[in-house]
TIRO-2110 file (N, C-alpha, C; in Angstrom, 1 decimal):
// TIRO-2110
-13.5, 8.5, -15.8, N, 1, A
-13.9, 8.4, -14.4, CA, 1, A
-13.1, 7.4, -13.7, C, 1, A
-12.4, 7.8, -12.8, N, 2, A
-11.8, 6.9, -11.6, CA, 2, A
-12.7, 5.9, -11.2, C, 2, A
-12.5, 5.1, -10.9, N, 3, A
-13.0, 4.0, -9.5, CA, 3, A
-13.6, 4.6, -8.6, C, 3, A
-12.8, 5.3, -8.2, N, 4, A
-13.2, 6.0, -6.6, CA, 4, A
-14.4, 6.9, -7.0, C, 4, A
-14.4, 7.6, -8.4, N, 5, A
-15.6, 8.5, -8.8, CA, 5, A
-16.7, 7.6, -9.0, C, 5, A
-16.2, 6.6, -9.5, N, 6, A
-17.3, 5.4, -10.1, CA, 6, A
-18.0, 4.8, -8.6, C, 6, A
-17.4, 4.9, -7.4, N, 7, A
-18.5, 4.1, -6.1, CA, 7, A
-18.8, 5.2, -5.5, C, 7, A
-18.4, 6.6, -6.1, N, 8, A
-18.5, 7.8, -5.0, CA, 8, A
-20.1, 8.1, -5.7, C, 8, A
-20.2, 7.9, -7.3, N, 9, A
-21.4, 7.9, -8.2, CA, 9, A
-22.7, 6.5, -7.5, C, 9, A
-22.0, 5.7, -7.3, N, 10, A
-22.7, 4.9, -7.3, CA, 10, A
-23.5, 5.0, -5.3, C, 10, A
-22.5, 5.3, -4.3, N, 11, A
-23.5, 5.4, -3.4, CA, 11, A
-23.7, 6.7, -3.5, C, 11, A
-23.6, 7.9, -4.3, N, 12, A
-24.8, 9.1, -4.2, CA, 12, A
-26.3, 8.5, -4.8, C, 12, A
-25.8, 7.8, -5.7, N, 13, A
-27.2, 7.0, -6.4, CA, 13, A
-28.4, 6.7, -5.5, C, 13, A
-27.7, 5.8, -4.9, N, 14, A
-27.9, 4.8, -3.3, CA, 14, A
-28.8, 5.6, -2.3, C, 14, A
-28.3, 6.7, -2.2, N, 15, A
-28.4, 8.0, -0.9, CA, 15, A
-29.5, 8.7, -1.4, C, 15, A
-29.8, 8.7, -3.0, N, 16, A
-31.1, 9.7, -3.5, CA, 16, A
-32.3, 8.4, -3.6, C, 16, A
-32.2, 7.4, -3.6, N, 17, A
-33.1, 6.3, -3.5, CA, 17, A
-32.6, 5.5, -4.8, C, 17, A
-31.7, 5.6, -5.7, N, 18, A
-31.8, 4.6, -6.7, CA, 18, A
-30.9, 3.8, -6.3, C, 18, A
-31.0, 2.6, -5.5, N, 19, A
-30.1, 1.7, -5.2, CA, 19, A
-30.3, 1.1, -6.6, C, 19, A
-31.5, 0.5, -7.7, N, 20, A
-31.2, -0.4, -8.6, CA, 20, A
-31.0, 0.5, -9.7, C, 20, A
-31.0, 1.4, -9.7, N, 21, A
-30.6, 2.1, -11.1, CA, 21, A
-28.8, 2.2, -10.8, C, 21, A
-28.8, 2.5, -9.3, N, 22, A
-26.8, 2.3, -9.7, CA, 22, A
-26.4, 0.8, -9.4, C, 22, A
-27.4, 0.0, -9.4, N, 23, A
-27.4, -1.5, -9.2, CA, 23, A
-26.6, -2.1, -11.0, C, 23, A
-27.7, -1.4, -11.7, N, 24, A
-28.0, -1.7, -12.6, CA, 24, A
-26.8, -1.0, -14.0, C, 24, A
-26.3, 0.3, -13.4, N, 25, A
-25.2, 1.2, -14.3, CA, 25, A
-23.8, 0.1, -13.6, C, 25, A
-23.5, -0.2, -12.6, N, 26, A
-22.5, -0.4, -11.5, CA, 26, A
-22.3, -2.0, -11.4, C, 26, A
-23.2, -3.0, -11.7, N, 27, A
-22.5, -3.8, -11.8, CA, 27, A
-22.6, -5.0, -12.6, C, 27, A
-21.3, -6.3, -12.7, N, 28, A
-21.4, -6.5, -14.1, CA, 28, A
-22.1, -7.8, -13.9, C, 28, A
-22.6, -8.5, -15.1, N, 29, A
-23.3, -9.6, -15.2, CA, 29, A
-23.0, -11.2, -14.3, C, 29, A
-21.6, -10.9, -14.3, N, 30, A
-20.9, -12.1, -13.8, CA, 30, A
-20.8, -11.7, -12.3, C, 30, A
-21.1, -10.9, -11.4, N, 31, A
-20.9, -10.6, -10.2, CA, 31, A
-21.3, -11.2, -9.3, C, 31, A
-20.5, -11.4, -8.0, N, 32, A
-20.2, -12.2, -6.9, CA, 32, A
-20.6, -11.5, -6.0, C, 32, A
-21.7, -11.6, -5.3, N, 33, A
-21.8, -10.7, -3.4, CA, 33, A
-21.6, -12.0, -2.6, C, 33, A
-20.5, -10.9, -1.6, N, 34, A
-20.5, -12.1, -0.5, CA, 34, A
-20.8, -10.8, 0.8, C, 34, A
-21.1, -11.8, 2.0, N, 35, A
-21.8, -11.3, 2.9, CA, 35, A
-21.9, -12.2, 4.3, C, 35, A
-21.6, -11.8, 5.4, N, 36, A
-21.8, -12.9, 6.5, CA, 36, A
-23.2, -14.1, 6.2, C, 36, A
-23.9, -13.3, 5.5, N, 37, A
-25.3, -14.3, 5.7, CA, 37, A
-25.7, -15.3, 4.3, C, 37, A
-24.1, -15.0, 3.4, N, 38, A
-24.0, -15.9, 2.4, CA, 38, A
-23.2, -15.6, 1.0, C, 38, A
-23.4, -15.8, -0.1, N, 39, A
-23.0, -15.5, -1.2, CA, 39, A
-23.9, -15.1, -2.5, C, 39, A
-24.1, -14.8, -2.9, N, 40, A
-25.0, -14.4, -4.5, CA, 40, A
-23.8, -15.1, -5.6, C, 40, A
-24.7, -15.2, -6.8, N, 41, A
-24.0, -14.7, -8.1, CA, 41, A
-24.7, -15.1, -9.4, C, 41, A
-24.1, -14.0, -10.0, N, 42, A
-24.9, -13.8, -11.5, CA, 42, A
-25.6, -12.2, -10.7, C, 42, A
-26.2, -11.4, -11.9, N, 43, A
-26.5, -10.1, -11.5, CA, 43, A
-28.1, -10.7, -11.8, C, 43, A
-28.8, -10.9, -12.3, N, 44, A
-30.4, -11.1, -11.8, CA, 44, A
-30.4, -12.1, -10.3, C, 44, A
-29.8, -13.0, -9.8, N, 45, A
-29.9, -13.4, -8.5, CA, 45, A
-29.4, -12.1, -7.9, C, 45, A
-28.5, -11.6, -7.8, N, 46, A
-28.0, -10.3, -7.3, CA, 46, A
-29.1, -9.5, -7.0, C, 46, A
-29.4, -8.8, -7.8, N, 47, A
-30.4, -8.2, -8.4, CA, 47, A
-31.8, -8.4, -7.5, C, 47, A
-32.1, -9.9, -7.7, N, 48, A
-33.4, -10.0, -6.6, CA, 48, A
-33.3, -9.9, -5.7, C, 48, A
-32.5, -10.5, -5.2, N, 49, A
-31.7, -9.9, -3.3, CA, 49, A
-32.2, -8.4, -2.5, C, 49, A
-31.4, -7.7, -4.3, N, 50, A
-31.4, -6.0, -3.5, CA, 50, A
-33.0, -5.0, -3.4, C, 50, A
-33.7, -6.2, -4.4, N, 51, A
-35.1, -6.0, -4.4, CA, 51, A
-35.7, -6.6, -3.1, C, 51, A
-35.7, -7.9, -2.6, N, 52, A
-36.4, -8.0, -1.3, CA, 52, A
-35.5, -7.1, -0.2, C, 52, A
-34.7, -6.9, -0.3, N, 53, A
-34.2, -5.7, 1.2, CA, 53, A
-34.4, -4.6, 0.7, C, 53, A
-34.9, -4.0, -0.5, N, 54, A
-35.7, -2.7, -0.6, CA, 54, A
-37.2, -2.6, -0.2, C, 54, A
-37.8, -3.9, 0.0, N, 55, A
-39.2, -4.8, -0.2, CA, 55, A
-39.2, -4.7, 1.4, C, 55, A
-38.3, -4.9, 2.0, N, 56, A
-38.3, -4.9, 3.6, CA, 56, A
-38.1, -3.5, 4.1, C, 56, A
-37.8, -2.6, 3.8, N, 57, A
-37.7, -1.4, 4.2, CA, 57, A
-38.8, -0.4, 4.1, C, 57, A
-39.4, 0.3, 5.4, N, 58, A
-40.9, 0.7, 5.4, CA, 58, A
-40.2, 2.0, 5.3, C, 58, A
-38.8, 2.4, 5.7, N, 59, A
-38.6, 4.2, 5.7, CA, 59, A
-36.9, 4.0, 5.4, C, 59, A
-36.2, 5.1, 5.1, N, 60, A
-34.8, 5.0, 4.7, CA, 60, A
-34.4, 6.4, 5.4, C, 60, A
-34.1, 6.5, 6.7, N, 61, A
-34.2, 8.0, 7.4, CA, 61, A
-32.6, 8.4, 6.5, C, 61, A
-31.7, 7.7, 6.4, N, 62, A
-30.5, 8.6, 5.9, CA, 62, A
-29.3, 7.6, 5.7, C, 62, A
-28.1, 8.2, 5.0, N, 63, A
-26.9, 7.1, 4.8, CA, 63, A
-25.8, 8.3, 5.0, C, 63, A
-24.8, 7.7, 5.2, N, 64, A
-23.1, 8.3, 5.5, CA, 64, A
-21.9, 7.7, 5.2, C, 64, A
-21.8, 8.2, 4.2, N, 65, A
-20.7, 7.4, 3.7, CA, 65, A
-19.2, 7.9, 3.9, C, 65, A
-18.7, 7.9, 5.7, N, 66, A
-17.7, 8.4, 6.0, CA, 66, A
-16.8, 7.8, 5.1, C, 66, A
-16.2, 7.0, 4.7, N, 67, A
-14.9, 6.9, 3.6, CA, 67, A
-15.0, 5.9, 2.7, C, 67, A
-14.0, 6.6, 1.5, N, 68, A
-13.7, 5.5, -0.1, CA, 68, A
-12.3, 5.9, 0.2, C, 68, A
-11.3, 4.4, 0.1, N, 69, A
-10.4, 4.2, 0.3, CA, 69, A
-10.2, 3.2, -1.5, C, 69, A
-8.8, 3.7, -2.0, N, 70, A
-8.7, 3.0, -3.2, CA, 70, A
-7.1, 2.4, -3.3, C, 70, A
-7.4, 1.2, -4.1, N, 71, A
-6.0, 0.9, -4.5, CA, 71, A
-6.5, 0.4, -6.0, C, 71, A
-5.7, 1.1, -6.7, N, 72, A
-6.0, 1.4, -7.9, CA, 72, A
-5.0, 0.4, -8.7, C, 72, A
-3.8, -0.4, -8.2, N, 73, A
-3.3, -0.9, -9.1, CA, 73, A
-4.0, -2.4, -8.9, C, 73, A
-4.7, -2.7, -8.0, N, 74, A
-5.6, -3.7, -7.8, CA, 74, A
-7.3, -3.7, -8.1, C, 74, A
-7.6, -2.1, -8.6, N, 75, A
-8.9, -2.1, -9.0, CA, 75, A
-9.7, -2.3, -7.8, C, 75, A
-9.1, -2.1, -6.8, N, 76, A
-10.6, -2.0, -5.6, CA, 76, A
-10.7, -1.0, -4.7, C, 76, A
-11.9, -0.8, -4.6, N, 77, A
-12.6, 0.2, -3.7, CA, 77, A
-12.9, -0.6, -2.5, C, 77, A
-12.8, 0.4, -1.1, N, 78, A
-13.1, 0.6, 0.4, CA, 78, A
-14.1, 1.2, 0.8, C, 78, A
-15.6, 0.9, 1.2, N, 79, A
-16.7, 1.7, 1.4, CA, 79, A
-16.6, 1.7, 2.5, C, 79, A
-17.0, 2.7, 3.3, N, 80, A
-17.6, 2.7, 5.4, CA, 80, A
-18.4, 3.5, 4.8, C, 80, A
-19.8, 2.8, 5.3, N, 81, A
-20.8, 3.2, 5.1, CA, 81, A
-21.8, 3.0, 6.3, C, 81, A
-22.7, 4.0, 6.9, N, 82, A
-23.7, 3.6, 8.0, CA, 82, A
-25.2, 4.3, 7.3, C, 82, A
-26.0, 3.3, 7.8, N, 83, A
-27.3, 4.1, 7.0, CA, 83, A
-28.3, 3.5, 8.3, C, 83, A
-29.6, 4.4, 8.5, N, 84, A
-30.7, 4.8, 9.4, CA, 84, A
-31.3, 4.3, 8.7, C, 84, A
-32.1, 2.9, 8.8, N, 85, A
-32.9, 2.3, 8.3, CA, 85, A
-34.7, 1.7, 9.3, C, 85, A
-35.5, 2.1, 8.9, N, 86, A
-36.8, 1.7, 9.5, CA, 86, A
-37.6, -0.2, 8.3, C, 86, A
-37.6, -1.1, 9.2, N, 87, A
-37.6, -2.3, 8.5, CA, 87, A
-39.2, -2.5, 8.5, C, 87, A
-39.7, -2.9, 7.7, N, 88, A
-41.6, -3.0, 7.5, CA, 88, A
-41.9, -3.9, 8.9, C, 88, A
-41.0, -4.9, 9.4, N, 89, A
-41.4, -5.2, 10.8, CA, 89, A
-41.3, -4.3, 12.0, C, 89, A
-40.6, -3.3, 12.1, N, 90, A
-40.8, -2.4, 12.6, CA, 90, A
-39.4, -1.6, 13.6, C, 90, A
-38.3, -2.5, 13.5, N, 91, A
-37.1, -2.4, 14.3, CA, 91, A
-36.7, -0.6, 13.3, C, 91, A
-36.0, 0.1, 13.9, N, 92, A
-35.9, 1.3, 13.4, CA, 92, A
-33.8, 1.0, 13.7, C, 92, A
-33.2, 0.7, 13.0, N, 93, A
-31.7, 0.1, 13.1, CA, 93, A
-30.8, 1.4, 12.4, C, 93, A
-29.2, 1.1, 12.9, N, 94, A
-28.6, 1.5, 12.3, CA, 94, A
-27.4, 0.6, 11.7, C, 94, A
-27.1, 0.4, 10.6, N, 95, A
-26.5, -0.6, 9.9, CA, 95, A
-25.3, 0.2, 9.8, C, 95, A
-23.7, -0.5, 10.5, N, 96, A
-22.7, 0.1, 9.4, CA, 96, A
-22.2, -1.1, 9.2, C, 96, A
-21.1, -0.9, 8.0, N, 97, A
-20.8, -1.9, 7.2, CA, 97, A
-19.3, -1.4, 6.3, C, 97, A
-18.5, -2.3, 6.1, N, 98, A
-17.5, -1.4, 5.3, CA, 98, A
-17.8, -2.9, 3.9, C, 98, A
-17.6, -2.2, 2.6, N, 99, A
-18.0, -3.1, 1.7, CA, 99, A
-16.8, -2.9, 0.7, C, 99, A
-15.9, -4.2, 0.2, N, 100, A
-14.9, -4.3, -0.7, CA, 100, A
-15.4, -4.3, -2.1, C, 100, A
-15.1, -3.9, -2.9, N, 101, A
-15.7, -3.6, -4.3, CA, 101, A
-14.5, -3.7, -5.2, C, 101, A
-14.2, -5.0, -5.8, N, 102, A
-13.3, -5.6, -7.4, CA, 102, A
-13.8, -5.1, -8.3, C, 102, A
-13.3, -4.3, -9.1, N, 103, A
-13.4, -4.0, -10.4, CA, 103, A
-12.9, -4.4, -11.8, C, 103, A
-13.8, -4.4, -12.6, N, 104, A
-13.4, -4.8, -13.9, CA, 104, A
-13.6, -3.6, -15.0, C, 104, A
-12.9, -2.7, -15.5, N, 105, A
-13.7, -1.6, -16.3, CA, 105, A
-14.5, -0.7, -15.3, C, 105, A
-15.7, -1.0, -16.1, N, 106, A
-16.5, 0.2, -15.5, CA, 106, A
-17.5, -0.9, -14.7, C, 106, A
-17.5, -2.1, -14.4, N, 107, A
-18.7, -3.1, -13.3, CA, 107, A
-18.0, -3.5, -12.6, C, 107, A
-18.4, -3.7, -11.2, N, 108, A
-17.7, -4.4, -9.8, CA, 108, A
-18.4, -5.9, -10.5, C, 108, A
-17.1, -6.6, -10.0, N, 109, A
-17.4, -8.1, -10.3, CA, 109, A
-17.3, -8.7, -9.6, C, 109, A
-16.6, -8.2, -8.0, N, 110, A
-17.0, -8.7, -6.7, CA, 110, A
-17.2, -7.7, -6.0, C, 110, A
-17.7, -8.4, -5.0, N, 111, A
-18.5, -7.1, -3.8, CA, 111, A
-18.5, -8.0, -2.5, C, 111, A
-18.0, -7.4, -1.2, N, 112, A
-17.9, -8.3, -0.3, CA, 112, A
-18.1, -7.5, 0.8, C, 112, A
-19.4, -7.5, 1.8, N, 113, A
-19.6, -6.7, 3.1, CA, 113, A
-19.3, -7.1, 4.1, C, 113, A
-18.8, -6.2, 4.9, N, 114, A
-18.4, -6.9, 6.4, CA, 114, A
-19.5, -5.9, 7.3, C, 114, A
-19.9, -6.7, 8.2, N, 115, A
-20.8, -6.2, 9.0, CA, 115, A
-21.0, -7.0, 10.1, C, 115, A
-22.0, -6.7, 11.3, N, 116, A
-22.1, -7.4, 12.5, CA, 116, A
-23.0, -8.1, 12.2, C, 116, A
-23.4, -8.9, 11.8, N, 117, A
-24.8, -9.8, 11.8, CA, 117, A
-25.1, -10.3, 12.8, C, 117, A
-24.9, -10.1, 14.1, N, 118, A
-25.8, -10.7, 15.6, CA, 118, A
-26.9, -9.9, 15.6, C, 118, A
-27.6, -8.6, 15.4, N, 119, A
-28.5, -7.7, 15.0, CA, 119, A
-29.7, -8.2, 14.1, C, 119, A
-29.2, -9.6, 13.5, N, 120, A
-30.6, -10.1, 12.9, CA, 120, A
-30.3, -9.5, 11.1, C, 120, A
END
Protein backbone atom coordinates (compact mmCIF):
# COMPACT_ATOMS: atom_id res chain seq x y z
CA UNK A 1 0.00 0.00 0.00
CA UNK A 2 1.23 3.53 -1.05
CA UNK A 3 1.16 6.38 1.38
CA UNK A 4 -1.24 8.11 -0.51
CA UNK A 5 -3.50 4.66 -0.11
CA UNK A 6 -2.44 4.59 3.45
CA UNK A 7 -4.12 8.50 4.33
CA UNK A 8 -6.80 7.90 1.54
CA UNK A 9 -7.59 4.56 4.14
CA UNK A 10 -7.13 6.41 6.96
CA UNK A 11 -9.51 9.58 6.30
CA UNK A 12 -12.24 7.08 4.78
CA UNK A 13 -11.88 5.57 8.41
CA UNK A 14 -12.36 9.16 9.78
CA UNK A 15 -15.51 9.80 7.31
CA UNK A 16 -17.39 6.36 8.53
CA UNK A 17 -16.78 7.48 12.29
CA UNK A 18 -13.64 5.65 13.26
CA UNK A 19 -11.34 8.46 13.84
CA UNK A 20 -9.56 6.19 16.78
CA UNK A 21 -9.51 2.99 15.17
CA UNK A 22 -7.48 4.76 12.11
CA UNK A 23 -5.96 6.78 15.00
CA UNK A 24 -4.84 3.76 16.30
CA UNK A 25 -3.85 1.43 12.75
CA UNK A 26 -2.15 5.08 11.38
CA UNK A 27 -0.07 6.23 13.79
CA UNK A 28 3.12 5.53 15.44
CA UNK A 29 4.08 5.60 19.08
CA UNK A 30 6.58 8.31 18.90
CA UNK A 31 4.25 10.91 17.13
CA UNK A 32 4.34 14.59 16.96
CA UNK A 33 0.95 16.79 16.34
CA UNK A 34 1.43 20.17 15.75
CA UNK A 35 -1.27 22.65 15.41
CA UNK A 36 -1.84 26.56 15.74
CA UNK A 37 -3.21 25.82 19.35
CA UNK A 38 -0.06 23.80 20.19
CA UNK A 39 1.88 20.66 20.02
CA UNK A 40 1.25 16.92 21.29
CA UNK A 41 3.58 14.05 21.62
CA UNK A 42 3.82 10.43 22.39
CA UNK A 43 0.61 8.57 20.90
CA UNK A 44 -1.49 8.16 24.26
CA UNK A 45 -1.18 12.14 24.92
CA UNK A 46 -2.09 12.17 21.18
CA UNK A 47 -4.58 9.91 21.62
CA UNK A 48 -6.40 11.81 24.49
CA UNK A 49 -6.60 14.97 22.55
CA UNK A 50 -8.60 13.12 19.67
CA UNK A 51 -10.77 11.69 22.36
CA UNK A 52 -11.83 15.11 23.98
CA UNK A 53 -12.61 16.72 20.41
CA UNK A 54 -14.65 13.53 19.72
CA UNK A 55 -16.12 14.29 23.47
CA UNK A 56 -16.99 17.85 22.18
CA UNK A 57 -18.84 16.89 19.15
CA UNK A 58 -22.78 16.53 19.62
CA UNK A 59 -23.24 15.72 15.58
CA UNK A 60 -20.64 15.04 12.61
CA UNK A 61 -23.07 16.21 9.57
CA UNK A 62 -20.12 15.31 6.89
CA UNK A 63 -16.26 15.50 5.73
CA UNK A 64 -14.59 16.28 2.14
CA UNK A 65 -11.61 15.46 1.45
CA UNK A 66 -11.03 17.51 -1.79
CA UNK A 67 -7.19 16.51 -2.18
CA UNK A 68 -4.04 14.03 -1.24
CA UNK A 69 -1.10 15.50 -2.64
CA UNK A 70 2.19 13.19 -2.22
CA UNK A 71 5.86 13.33 -2.34
CA UNK A 72 7.01 10.17 -2.01
CA UNK A 73 10.72 10.51 -1.95
CA UNK A 74 10.17 12.48 1.33
CA UNK A 75 7.39 10.21 2.72
CA UNK A 76 4.72 12.90 3.07
CA UNK A 77 1.28 13.27 2.49
CA UNK A 78 -0.93 16.70 1.68
CA UNK A 79 -4.58 16.50 3.24
CA UNK A 80 -7.40 19.46 2.27
CA UNK A 81 -9.89 18.50 4.14
CA UNK A 82 -13.32 20.39 5.28
CA UNK A 83 -15.75 18.68 7.59
CA UNK A 84 -19.52 20.03 8.91
CA UNK A 85 -19.27 19.74 12.44
CA UNK A 86 -22.13 20.42 15.26
CA UNK A 87 -19.99 21.18 18.75
CA UNK A 88 -21.98 19.86 22.21
CA UNK A 89 -21.91 23.80 22.92
CA UNK A 90 -23.86 24.34 20.17
CA UNK A 91 -21.98 26.45 17.27
CA UNK A 92 -22.84 24.26 14.07
CA UNK A 93 -19.12 25.15 12.08
CA UNK A 94 -17.36 24.34 9.12
CA UNK A 95 -13.69 23.39 9.69
CA UNK A 96 -11.18 23.34 6.73
CA UNK A 97 -7.76 22.50 7.27
CA UNK A 98 -4.95 21.16 5.06
CA UNK A 99 -2.81 18.68 7.34
CA UNK A 100 1.07 17.56 6.56
CA UNK A 101 1.55 13.93 7.39
CA UNK A 102 5.64 12.43 7.76
CA UNK A 103 5.86 8.98 7.39
CA UNK A 104 7.79 6.30 8.67
CA UNK A 105 6.71 2.69 7.17
CA UNK A 106 3.35 2.24 7.65
CA UNK A 107 2.79 5.25 11.03
CA UNK A 108 2.81 9.08 10.56
CA UNK A 109 5.33 10.25 12.96
CA UNK A 110 4.50 13.78 12.30
CA UNK A 111 1.42 15.39 11.66
CA UNK A 112 1.02 19.12 11.34
CA UNK A 113 -2.50 21.18 10.61
CA UNK A 114 -2.90 24.39 9.22
CA UNK A 115 -6.02 26.04 9.83
CA UNK A 116 -7.73 29.42 10.79
CA UNK A 117 -7.96 29.35 14.54
CA UNK A 118 -9.68 32.99 15.00
CA UNK A 119 -13.10 30.75 14.85
CA UNK A 120 -12.34 29.55 18.44
Amino acid sequence: MTIKEKAQDLYNMIGQGQLLEGFDKYYADNIVMTEPRGTREGKPTCRDYEVQFLNSVQEFHGMDVSSIAVDEENNVTIVEVAMDITFQDGPRVNMEQVCVQKWEGDKIVHERFYYDNSQG
